[in-house]
ROSE-515175 format. One record per residue (C-alpha): residue in one letter; x, y, z; residue number from 1. Coordinates in Angstrom, 3 decimals. Each point is the difference from the previous one (the first is absolute). Layout:
<sites>
{"a", {X, Y, Z}, NUM}
...
</sites>
This chain:
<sites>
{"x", {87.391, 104.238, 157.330}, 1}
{"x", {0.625, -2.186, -3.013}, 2}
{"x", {-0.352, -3.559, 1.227}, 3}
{"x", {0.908, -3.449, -2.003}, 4}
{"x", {-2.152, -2.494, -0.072}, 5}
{"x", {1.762, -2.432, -2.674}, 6}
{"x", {3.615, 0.824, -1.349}, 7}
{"x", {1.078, -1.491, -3.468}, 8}
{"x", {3.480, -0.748, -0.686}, 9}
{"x", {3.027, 1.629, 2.066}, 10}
{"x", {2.337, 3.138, -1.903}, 11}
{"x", {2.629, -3.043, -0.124}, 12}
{"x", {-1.775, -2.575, -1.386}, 13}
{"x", {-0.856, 1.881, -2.747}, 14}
{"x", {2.997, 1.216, -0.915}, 15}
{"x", {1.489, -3.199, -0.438}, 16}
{"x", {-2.624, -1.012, -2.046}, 17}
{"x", {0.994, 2.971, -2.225}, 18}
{"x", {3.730, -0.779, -0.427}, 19}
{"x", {-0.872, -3.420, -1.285}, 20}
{"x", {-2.192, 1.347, -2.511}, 21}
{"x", {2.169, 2.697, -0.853}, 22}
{"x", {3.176, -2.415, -0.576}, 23}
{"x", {-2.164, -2.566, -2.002}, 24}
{"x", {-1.084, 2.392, -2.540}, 25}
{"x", {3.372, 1.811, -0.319}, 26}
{"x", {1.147, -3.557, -1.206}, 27}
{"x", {-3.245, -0.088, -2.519}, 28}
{"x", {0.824, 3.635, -1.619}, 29}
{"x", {3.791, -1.236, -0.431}, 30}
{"x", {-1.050, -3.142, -2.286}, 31}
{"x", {-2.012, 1.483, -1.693}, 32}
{"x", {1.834, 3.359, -0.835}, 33}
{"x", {3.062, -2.270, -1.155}, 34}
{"x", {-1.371, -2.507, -1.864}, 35}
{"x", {-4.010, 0.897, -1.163}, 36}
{"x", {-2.009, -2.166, -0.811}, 37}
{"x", {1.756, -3.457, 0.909}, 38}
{"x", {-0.671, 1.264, 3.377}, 39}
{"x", {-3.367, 0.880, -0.205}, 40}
{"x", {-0.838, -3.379, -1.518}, 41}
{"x", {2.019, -1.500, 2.794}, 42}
{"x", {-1.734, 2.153, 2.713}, 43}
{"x", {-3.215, -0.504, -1.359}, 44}
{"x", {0.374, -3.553, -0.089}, 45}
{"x", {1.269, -0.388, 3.635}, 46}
{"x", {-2.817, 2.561, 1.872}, 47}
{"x", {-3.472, -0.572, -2.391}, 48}
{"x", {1.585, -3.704, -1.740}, 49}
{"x", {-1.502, 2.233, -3.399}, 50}
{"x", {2.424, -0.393, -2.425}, 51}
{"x", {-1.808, 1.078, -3.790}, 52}
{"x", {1.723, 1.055, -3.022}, 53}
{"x", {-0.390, 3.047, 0.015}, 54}
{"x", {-1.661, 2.368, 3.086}, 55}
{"x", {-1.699, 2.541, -2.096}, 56}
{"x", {-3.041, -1.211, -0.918}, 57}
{"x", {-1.120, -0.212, -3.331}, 58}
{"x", {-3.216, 2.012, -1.998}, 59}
{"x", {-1.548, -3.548, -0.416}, 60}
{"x", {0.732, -0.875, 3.641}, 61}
{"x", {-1.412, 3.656, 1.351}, 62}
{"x", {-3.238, -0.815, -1.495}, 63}
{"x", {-0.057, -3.783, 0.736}, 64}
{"x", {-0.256, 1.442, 3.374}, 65}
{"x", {-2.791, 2.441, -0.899}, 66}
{"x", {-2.052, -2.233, -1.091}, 67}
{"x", {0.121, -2.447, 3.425}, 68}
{"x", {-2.120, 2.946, 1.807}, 69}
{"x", {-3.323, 0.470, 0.082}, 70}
{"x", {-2.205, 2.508, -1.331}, 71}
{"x", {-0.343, 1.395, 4.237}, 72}
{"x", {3.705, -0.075, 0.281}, 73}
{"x", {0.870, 1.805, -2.721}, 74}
{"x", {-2.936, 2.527, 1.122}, 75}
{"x", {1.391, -0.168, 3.762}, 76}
{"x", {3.529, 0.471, -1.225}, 77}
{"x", {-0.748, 3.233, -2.397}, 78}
{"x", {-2.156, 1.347, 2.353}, 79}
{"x", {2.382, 0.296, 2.728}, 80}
{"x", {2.639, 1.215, -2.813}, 81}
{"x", {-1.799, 2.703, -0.720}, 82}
{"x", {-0.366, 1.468, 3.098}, 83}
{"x", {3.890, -0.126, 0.360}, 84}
{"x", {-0.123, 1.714, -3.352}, 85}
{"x", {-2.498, 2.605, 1.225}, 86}
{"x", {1.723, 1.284, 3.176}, 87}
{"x", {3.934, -0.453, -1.929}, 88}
{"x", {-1.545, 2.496, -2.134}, 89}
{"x", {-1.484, 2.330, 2.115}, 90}
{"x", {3.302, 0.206, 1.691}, 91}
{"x", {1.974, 0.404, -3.237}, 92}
{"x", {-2.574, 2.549, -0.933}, 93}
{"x", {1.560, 1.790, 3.171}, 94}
{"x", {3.697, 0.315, -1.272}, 95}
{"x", {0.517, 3.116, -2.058}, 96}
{"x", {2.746, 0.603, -2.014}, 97}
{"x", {1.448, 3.607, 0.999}, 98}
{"x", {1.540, 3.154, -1.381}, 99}
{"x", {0.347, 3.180, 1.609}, 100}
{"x", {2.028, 3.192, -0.651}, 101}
{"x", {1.394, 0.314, 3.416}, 102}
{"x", {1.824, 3.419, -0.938}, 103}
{"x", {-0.405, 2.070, -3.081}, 104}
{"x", {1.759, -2.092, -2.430}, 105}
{"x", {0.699, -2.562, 1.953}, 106}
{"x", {-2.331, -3.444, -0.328}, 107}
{"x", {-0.183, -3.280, 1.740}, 108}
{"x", {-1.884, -2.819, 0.041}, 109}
{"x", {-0.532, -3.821, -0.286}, 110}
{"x", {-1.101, -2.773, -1.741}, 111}
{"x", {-1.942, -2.928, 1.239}, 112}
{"x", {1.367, -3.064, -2.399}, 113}
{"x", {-0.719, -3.699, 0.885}, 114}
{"x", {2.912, -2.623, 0.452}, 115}
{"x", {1.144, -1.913, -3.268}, 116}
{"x", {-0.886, -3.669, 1.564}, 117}
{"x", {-1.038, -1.651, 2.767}, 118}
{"x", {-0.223, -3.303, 1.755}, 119}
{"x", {-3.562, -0.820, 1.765}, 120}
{"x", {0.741, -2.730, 2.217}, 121}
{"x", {-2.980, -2.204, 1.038}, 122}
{"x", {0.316, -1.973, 2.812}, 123}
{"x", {-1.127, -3.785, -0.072}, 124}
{"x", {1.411, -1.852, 3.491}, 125}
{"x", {-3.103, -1.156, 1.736}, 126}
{"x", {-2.750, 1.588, -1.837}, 127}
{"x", {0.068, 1.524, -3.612}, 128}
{"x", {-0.384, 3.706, 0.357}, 129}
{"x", {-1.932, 0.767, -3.101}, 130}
{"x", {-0.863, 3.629, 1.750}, 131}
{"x", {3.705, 0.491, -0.323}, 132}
{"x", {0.194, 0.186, -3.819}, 133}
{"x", {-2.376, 2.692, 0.133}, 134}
{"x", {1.861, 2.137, 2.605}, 135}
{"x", {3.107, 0.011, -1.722}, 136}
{"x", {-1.063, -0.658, -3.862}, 137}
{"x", {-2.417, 2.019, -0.407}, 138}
{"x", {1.312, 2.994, 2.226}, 139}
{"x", {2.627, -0.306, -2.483}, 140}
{"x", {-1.497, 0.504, -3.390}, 141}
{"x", {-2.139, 3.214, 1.738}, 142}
{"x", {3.206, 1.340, 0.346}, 143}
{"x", {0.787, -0.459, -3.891}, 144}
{"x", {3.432, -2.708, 1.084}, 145}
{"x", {0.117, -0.658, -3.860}, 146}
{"x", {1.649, -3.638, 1.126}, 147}
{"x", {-1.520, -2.230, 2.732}, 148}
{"x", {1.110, -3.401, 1.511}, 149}
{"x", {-1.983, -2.464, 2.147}, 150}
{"x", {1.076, -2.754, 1.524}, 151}
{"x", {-1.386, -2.617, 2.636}, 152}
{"x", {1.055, -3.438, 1.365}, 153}
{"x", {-1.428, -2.662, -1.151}, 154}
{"x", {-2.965, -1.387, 1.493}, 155}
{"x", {-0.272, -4.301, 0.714}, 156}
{"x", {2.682, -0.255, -3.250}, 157}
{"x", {-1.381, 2.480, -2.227}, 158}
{"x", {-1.394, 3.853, -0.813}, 159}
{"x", {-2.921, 0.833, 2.024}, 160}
{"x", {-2.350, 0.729, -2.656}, 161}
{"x", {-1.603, 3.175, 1.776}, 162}
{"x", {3.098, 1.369, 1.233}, 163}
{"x", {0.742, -0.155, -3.780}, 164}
{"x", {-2.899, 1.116, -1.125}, 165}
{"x", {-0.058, 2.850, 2.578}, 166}
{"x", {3.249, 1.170, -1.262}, 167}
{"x", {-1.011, -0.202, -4.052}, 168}
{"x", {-3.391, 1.962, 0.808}, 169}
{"x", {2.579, 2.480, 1.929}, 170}
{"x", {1.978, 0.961, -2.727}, 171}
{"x", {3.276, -2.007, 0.289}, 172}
{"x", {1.587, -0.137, -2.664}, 173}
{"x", {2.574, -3.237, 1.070}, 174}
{"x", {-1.231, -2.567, 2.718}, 175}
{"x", {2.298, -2.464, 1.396}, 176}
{"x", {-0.836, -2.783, 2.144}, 177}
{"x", {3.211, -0.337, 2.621}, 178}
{"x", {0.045, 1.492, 3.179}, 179}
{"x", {2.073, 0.455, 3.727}, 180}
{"x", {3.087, 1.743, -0.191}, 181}
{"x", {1.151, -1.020, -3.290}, 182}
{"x", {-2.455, 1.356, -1.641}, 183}
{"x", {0.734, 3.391, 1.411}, 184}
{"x", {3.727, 0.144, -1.063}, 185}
{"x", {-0.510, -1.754, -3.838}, 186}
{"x", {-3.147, 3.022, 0.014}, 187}
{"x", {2.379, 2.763, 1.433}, 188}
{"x", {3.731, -1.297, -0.821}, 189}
{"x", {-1.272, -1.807, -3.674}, 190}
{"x", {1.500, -2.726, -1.373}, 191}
{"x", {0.675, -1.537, -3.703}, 192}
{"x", {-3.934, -0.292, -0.416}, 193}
{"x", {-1.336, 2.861, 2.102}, 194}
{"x", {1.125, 3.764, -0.505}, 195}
{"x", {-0.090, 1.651, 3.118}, 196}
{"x", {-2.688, 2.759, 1.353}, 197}
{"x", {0.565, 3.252, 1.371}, 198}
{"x", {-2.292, -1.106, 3.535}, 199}
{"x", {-1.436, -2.624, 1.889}, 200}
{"x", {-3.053, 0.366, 2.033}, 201}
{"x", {-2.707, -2.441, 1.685}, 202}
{"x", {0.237, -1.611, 3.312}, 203}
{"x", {1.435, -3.201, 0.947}, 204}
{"x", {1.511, -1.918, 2.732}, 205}
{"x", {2.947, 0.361, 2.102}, 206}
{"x", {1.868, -0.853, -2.543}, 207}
{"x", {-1.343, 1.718, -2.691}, 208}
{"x", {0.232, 3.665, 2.308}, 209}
{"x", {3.559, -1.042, 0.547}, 210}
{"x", {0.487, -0.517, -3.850}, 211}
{"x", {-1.456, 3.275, -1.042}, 212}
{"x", {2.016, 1.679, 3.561}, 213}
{"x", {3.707, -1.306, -1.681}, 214}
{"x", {-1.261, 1.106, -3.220}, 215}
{"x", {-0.782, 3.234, 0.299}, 216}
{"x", {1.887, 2.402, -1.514}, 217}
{"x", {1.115, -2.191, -2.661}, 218}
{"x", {-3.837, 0.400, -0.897}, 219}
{"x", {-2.885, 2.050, 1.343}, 220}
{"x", {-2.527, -1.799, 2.715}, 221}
{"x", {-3.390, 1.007, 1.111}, 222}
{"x", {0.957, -0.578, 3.437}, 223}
{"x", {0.590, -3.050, 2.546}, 224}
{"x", {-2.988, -2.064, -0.454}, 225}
{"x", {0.440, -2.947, 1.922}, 226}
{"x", {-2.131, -2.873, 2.149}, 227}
{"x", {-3.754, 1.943, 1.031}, 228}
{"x", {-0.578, 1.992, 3.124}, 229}
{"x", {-3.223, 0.905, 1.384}, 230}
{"x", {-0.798, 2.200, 3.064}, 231}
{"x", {-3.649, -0.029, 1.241}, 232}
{"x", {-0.858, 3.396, 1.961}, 233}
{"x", {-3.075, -0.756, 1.935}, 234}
{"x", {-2.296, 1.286, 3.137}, 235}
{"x", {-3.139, -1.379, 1.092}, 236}
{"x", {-1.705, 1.044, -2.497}, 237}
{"x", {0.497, -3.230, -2.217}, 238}
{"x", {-0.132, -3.898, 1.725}, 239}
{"x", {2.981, -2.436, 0.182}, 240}
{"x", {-1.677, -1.804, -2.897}, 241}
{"x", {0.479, 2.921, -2.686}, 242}
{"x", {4.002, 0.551, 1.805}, 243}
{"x", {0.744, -3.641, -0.083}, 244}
{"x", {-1.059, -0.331, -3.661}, 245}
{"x", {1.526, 3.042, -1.190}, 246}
{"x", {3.703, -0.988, 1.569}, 247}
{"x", {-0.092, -3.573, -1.137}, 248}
{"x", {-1.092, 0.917, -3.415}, 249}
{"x", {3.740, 1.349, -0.584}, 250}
{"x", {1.571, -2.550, 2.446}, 251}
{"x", {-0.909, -2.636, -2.724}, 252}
{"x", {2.449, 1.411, -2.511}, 253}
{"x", {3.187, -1.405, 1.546}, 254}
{"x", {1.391, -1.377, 2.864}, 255}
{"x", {1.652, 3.364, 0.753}, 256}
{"x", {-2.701, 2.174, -0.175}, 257}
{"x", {-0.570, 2.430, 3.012}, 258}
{"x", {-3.478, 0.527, 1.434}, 259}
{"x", {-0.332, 2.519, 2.674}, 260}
{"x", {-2.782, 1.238, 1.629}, 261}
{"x", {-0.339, 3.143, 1.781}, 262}
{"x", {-2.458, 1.383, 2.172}, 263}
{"x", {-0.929, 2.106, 2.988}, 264}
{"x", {-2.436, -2.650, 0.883}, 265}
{"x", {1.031, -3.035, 1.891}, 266}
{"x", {-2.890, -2.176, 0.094}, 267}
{"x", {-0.104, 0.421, -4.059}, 268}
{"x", {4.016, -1.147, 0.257}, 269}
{"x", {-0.595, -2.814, 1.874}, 270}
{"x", {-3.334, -0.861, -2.073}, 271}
{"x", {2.319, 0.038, -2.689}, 272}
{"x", {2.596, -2.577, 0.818}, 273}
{"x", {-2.868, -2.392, 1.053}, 274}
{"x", {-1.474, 0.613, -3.434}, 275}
{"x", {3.159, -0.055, -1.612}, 276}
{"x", {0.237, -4.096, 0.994}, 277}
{"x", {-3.913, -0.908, -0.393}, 278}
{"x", {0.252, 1.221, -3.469}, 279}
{"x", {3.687, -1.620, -0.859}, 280}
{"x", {-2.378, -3.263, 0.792}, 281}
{"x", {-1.287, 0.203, -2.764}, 282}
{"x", {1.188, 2.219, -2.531}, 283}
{"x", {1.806, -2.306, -2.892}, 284}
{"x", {3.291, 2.064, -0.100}, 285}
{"x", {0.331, -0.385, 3.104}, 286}
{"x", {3.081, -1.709, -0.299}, 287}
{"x", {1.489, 3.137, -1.191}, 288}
{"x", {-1.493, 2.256, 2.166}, 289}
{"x", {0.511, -1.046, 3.020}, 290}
{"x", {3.619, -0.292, -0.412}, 291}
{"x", {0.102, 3.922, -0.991}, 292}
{"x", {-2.624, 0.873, 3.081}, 293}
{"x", {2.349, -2.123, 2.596}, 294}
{"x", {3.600, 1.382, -0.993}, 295}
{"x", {-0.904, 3.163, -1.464}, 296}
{"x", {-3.425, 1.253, 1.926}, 297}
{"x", {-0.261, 2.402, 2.644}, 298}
{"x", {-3.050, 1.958, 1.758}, 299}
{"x", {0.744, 3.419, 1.207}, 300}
{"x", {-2.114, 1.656, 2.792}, 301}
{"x", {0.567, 3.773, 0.545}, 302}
{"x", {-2.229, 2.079, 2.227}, 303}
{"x", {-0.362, 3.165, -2.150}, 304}
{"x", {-0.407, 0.796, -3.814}, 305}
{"x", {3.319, 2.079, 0.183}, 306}
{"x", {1.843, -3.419, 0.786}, 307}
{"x", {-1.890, -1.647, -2.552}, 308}
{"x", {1.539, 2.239, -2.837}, 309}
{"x", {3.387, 0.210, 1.710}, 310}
{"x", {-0.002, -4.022, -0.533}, 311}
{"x", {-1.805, -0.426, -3.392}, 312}
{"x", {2.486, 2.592, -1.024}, 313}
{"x", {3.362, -2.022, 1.740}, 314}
{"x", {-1.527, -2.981, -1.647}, 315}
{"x", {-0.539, 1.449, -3.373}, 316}
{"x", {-2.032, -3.033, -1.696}, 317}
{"x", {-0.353, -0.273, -3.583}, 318}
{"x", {-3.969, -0.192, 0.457}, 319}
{"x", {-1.879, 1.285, 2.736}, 320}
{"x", {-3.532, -0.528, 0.795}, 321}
{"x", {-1.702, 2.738, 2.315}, 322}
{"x", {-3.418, -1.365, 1.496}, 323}
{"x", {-0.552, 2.922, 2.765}, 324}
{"x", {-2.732, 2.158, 0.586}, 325}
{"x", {2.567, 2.670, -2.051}, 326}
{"x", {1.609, -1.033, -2.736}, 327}
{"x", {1.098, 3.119, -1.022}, 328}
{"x", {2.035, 0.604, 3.149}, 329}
{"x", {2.534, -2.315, -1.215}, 330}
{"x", {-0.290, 1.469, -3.433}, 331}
{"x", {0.705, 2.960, 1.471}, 332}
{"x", {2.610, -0.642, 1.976}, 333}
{"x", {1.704, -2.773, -0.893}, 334}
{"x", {3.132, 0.027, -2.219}, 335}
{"x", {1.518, -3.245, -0.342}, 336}
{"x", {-1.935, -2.688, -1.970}, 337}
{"x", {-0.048, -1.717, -3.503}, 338}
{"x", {-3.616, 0.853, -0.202}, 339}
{"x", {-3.179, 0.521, 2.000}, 340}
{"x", {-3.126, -2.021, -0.079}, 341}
{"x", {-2.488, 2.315, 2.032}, 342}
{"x", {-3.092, -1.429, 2.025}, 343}
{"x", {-1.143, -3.335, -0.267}, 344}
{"x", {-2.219, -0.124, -3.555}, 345}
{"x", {3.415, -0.022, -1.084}, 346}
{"x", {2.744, -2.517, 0.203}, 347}
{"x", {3.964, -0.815, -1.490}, 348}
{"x", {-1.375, -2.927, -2.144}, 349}
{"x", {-2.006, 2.734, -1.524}, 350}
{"x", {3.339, 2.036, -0.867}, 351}
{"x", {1.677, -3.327, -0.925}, 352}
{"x", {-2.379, -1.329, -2.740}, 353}
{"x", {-2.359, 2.922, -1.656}, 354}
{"x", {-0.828, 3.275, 1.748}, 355}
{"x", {2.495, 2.025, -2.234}, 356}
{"x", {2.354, 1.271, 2.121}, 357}
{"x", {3.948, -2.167, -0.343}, 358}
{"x", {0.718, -2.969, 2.182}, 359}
{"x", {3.682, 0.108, -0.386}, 360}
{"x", {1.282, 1.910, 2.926}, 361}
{"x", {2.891, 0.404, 2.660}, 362}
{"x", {0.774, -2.517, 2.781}, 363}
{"x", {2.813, 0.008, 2.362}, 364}
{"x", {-0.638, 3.564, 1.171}, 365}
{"x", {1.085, 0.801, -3.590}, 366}
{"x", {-3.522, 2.048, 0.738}, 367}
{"x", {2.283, 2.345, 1.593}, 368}
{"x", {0.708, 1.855, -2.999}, 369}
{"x", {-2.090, -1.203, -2.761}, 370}
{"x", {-3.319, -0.340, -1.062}, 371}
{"x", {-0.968, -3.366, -2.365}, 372}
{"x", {0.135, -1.101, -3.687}, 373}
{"x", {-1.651, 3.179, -1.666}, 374}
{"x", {-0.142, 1.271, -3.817}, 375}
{"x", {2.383, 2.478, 0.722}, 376}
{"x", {2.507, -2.955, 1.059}, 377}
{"x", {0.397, -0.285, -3.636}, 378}
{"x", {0.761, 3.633, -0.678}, 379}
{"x", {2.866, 1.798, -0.115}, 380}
{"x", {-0.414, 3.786, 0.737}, 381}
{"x", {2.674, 2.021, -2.164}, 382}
{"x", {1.075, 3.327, 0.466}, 383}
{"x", {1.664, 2.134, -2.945}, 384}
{"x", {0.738, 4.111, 0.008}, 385}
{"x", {0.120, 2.477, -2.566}, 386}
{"x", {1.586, 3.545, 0.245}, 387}
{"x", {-1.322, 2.095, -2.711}, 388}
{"x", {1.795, 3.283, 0.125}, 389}
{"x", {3.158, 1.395, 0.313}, 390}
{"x", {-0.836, 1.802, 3.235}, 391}
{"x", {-1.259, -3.141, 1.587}, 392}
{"x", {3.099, -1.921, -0.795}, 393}
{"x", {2.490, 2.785, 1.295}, 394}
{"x", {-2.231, 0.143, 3.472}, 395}
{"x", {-0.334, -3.357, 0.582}, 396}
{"x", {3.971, -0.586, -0.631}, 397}
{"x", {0.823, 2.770, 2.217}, 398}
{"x", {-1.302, -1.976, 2.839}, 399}
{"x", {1.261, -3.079, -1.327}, 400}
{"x", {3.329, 1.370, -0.035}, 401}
{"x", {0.078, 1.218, 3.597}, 402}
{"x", {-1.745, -3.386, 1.147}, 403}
{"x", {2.479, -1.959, -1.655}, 404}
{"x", {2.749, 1.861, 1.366}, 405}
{"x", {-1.385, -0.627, 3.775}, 406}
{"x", {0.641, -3.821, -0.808}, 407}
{"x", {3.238, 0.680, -1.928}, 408}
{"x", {-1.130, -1.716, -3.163}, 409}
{"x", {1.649, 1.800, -2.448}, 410}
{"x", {-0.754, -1.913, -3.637}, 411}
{"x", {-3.693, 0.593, 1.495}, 412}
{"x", {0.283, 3.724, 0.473}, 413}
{"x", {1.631, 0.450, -3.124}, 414}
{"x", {-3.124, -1.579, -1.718}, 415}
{"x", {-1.956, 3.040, 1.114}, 416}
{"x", {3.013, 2.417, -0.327}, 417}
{"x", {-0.037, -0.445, -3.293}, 418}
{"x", {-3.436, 0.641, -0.978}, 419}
{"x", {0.299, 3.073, 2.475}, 420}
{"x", {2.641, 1.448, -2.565}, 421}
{"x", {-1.765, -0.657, -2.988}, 422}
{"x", {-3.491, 0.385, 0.763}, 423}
{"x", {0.691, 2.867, 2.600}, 424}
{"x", {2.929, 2.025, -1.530}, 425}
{"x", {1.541, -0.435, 3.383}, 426}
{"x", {3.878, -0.984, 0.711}, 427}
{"x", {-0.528, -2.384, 2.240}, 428}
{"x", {3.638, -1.507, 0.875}, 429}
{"x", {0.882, -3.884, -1.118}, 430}
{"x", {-0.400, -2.519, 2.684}, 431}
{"x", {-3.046, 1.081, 1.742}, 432}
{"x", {2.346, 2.440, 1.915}, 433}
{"x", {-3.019, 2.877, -0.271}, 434}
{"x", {0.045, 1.882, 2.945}, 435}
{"x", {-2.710, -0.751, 2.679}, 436}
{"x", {-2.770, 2.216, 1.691}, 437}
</sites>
C-alpha cells in the first residue's frame, strides 16, 4: 500500500500556474521576434533594471572579471571543468561514425557532425550557477560546436565575474550578460546585434522551460529544463538527518522546487518531516526553502520495494538519490529519472557542481522520454547511401517500384523504374505500373 504522508500542490493548481507562465512568455517571444533589440533592452530593463550598452561583453570586460578571482577559484572552477571535459569525452569517444555494405554493392552509413551554434544558457535568479557554464559550455566545445554563446542574468547590477569567468575558461566564444526569457528568444530568434544559433540548451526557470518549449522547432533544445526536482529513495539504512539534508539541499533552489521522499520505512518518514523543520531553523535559505518544502513536498510510504519503483518511476524526478541497503535495485529496475545518485557517499550537489557527469536534465516528467544535457545533444547523426553497381541499383528499384506502387505514389516509383531500365535492361512500364508478386 502506497500511503501519503505530505501532498504538495493539487493537479489543478499547477496547471494554472502553467497557463500563466505559458501566456506571459508567448507575449515576450512576440516583442522580441518583431522588433529585436528595442525589446530586449526594454525587457531587460523592466525584469533585471540592467540596461548596458551593449550585452555582449567585451575581451577587456571578460578578463576584468578574471582577474576578481582568486588563485583557489580559478583552481576550484578548472578543476570541476575538467572533469565535465573528461566524461563529455569519454562519451563522444563512444559515437562512431558508420559504414557498412549492407548488400553486395549496396553501402550505408552515417556521420556524426556537431551543430553549427549554440546558446548555453546560465541561470542567475537566486544563486549564480557557475556549475552551469560548465555543463553546457564546455559539453559544447567536446562536441567540436565551432560557435558557442553564453549568457547569464546579471547578478546585483552587473556580470558575475565567475559565471564569466567559468564560461571564458569553457570555451565560449560570445558571453552576454542578459537573462529570463528574453534572452532566450534574442539567442534563438536573433536580432539586429545577435545572429541567431542553431540550439539552446541549459536549464532555467519556468519561464525559461516555457521559452525553449514555444521555441522548439524553430531551433533545436536539449530538453525541458526547468525549476529543480529532487526525489530521496531511502530505508532505514540512513537517519532523518542525512534525508532531511539531502531534500532541502534542492528545495533551496526555488520556491517551486519539489522534494519528495520515499520510503518503505515509516519511522524514517516521519523522522524526516521533524528534521525537515529543526533544520529550516536554521539553515540561512531558509526563506526559500521552506516555501518549496511546504507547497511542493511530499513523503511517500510504500510497503514493498516493487511499489517503491512503480512510484519513483510515476514520479520520474530529474535527480534521484538512492540511500538503501541496494542501490543497484533501483539501477536495475528503474526507468524513469534524470539521473541517479546511488548510496549515500554520494549526493545531487555532487552532480550539480563537479563530479563530471551533466546537471542539466529533464523535469516535468519530461524524464519520460529523455535522458539529460549530454555531448551527443550537440550531435547530429547523419545517414547517407551509396549503390555501387548496376546490379544493386536494378534490385533495390525493383522493390522500390512494387513498394511504391502499394502506396500509389507514382513520381516515387518511377524514380526506381527508371534506374530498373537502365541499370537492369528491364522494361519496366512508366508510372510505377510494374506488375506485383
Amino acid at each position: 500500500m502506497i500511503t501519503y504522508l505530505k501532498r504538495g500542490r493539487s493537479v489543478e493548481q499547477k496547471t494554472s500556474d502553467a497557463v500563466q507562465v505559458r501566456d506571459t512568455v508567448t507575449g515576450i517571444l512576440e516583442a522580441v521576434a518583431q522588433r529585436g533589440d528595442a525589446a530586449v533592452a526594454e525587457l531587460s530593463k523592466k525584469f533585471d533594471n540592467w540596461e548596458p550598452e551593449s550585452f555582449r561583453l567585451s575581451q577587456d570586460e571578460i578578463q576584468a572579471c578574471l582577474r576578481t578571482l582568486s588563485d583557489g577559484q580559478r583552481s576550484d572552477i578548472e578543476f570541476a571543468q575538467a572533469q565535465v571535459r573528461r566524461f563529455a569525452q569519454i562519451q563522444r569517444d563512444s559515437m562512431h561514425d558508420v559504414e557498412v555494405e549492407t548488400l553486395p554493392g549496396v553501402v550505408l552509413g552515417h556521420k556524426n557532425m556537431p551543430v553549427s551554434s549554440v546558446a548555453c544558457y546560465v541561470p542567475g535568479g537566486k544563486f549564480p550557477l557557475v556549475a552551469s557554464a560548465h555543463m553546457g559550455v564546455v559539453t559544447a566545445k567536446v562536441a567540436g560546436v565551432p560557435r558557442i554563446l553564453a549568457a547569464s542574468p546579471p547578478v546585483n547590477g552587473k556580470p558575475h565575474p565567475a559565471v564569466v569567468s567559468a564560461m571564458h575558461l569553457g570555451g565560449a566564444d560570445e558571453i552576454y550578460t542578459f537573462g529570463g526569457v528574453q534572452a532566450i528568444a534574442a539567442m534563438a530568434l536573433g536580432t539586429q546585434t545577435i545572429d541567431p544559433v542553431a540550439m539552446v540548451v541549459g536549464p532555467g526557470n519556468a519561464y525559461v522551460a516555457e521559452a525553449k518549449r514555444q521555441l522548439f522547432g524553430r531551433i533545436g533544445i536539449d530538453l525541458i529544463a526547468g525549476p529543480s526536482e529532487t526525489l530521496v529513495i531511502a530505508d532505514d539504512s540512513v537517519d532523518a538527518e542525512l534525508c532531511a539534508t539531502d531534500l532541502l539541499g534542492q528545495a533551496e533552489h526555488g520556491y517551486n522546487t519539489p522534494a519528495v521522499l520515499l520510503t518503505n520505512s515509516r519511522a524514517l518518514a516521519e523522522g524526516t518531516i521533524k528534521e525537515i523543520e529543526r533544520i529550516l531553523q536554521i539553515l540561512p535559505t531558509a526563506a526559500t526553502a521552506s516555501v518549496s518544502w511546504r507547497d511542493y513536498g511530499e513523503v511517500i510510504v510504500c510497503d514493498t520495494l516493487e511499489e517503491m519503483v512503480q512510484e519513483a518511476d510515476r514520479i520520474a524526478s530529474e535527480h534521484v538519490q538512492v540511500m538503501t541497503r541496494d542501490p543497484d535495485y533501483f539501477l536495475n529496475n528503474m526507468r524513469n529519472y534524470g539521473a541517479l545518485f546511488l548510496g549515500a557517499r554520494t549526493n545531487v550537489a555532487y552532480g550539480d557542481k563537479v563530479i563530471g557527469t551533466n546537471h542539466t536534465l529533464p523535469t516535468g516528467k519530461a524524464a519520460q522520454y529523455t535522458g539529460g544535457l549530454w555531448v551527443g545533444k550537440f550531435i547530429k547523426t547523419c545517414t547517407y547511401q551509396r549503390v555501387l553497381t548496376d546490379e544493386a541499383s536494378a534490385l533495390i528499384g525493383s522493390y522500390c517500384s512494387r513498394l511504391c506502387a502499394i502506396e500509389g505514389m507514382i513520381a516515387h516509383g518511377e524514380q526506381a523504374n527508371i534506374r530498373v531500365r537502365r541499370y537492369g535492361g528491364v522494361d519496366v512500364p512508366y508510372a510505377g505500373v510494374a506488375e506485383q508478386r
